[in-house]
C-alpha positions as CSV (number, residue, x, y, z in Angstrom):
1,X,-5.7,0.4,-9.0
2,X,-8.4,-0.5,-11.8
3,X,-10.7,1.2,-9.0
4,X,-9.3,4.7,-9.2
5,X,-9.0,4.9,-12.4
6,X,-12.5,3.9,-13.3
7,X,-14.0,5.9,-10.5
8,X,-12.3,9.1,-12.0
9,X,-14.2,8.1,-15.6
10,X,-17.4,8.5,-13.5
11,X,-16.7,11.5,-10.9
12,X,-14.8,14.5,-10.2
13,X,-14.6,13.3,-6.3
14,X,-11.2,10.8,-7.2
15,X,-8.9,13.1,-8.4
16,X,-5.4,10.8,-9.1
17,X,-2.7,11.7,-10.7
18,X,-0.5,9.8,-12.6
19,X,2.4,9.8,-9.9
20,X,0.1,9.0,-7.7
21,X,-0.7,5.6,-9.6
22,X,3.2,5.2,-9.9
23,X,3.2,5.3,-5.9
24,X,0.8,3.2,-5.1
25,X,1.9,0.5,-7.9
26,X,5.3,0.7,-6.1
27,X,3.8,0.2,-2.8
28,X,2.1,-2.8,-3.7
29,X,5.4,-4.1,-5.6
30,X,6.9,-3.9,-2.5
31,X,4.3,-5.9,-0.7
32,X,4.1,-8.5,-2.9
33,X,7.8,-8.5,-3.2
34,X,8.1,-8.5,0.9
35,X,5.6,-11.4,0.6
36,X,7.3,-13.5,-1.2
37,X,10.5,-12.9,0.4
38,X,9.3,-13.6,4.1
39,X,7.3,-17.2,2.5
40,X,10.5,-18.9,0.9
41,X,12.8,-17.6,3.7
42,X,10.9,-18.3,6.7
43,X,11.0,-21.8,7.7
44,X,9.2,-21.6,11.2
45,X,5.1,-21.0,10.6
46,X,4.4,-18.8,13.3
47,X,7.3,-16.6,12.8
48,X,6.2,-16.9,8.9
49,X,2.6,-15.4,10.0
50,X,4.4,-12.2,12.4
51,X,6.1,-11.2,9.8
52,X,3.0,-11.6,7.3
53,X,0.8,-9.4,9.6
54,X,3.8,-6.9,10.3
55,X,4.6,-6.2,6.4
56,X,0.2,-6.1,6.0
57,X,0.1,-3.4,9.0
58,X,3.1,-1.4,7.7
59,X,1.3,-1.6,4.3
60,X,-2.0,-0.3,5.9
61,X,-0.2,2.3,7.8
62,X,1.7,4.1,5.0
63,X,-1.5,3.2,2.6
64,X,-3.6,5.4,5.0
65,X,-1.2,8.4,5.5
66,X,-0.8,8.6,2.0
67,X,-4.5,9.0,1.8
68,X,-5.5,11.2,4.3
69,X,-2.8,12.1,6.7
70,X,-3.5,10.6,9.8
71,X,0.1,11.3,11.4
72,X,0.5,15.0,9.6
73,X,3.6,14.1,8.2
74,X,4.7,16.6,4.7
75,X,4.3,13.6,2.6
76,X,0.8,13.0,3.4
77,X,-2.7,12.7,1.7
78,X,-5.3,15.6,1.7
C-alpha cells in the first residue's frame, strides 16, 4: 500500500482515499489470515496448494473489480 500512497505524493493520476486504504488493508488481512489458516490446517500438500491458488484467484478477482469494474457490480472501481 506504500505504492499508492507515494504515487499520490508525485501525481494527480492515483487518487485514494483513506477508506480506500482501509479496504484494501482489510483485503490483504484477510489473505494473509486465509493463508495461514489453510497452511497449519491442511495436512495433505496438494489439497494445501488448491486451496492456496483458490484464496490467490479470489484475492485477484475482488482486487480487480474493486479497481476497475470488470463484472459492473455497484461496489466496483472507476
Amino acid at each position: 500500500m506504500l505504492i499508492p500512497l507515494t504515487a499520490m505524493q508525485f501525481s494527480n493520476e492515483v487518487d485514494w482515499s483513506w477508506f480506500d486504504f482501509v479496504i484494501m488493508g482489510v483485503v490483504l488481512l484477510l489473505l494473509g489470515l486465509g493463508i495461514s489458516t489453510i497452511s497449519k490446517s491442511v495436512k495433505f500438500r496438494h489439497k494445501r496448494y488448491l486451496y492456496y491458488f483458490f484464496i490467490i484467484a479470489l484475492f485477484l478477482i475482488l482486487w480487480a473489480e474493486l479497481a476497475v469494474g470488470v463484472f459492473g457490480s455497484p461496489f466496483a472501481g472507476n
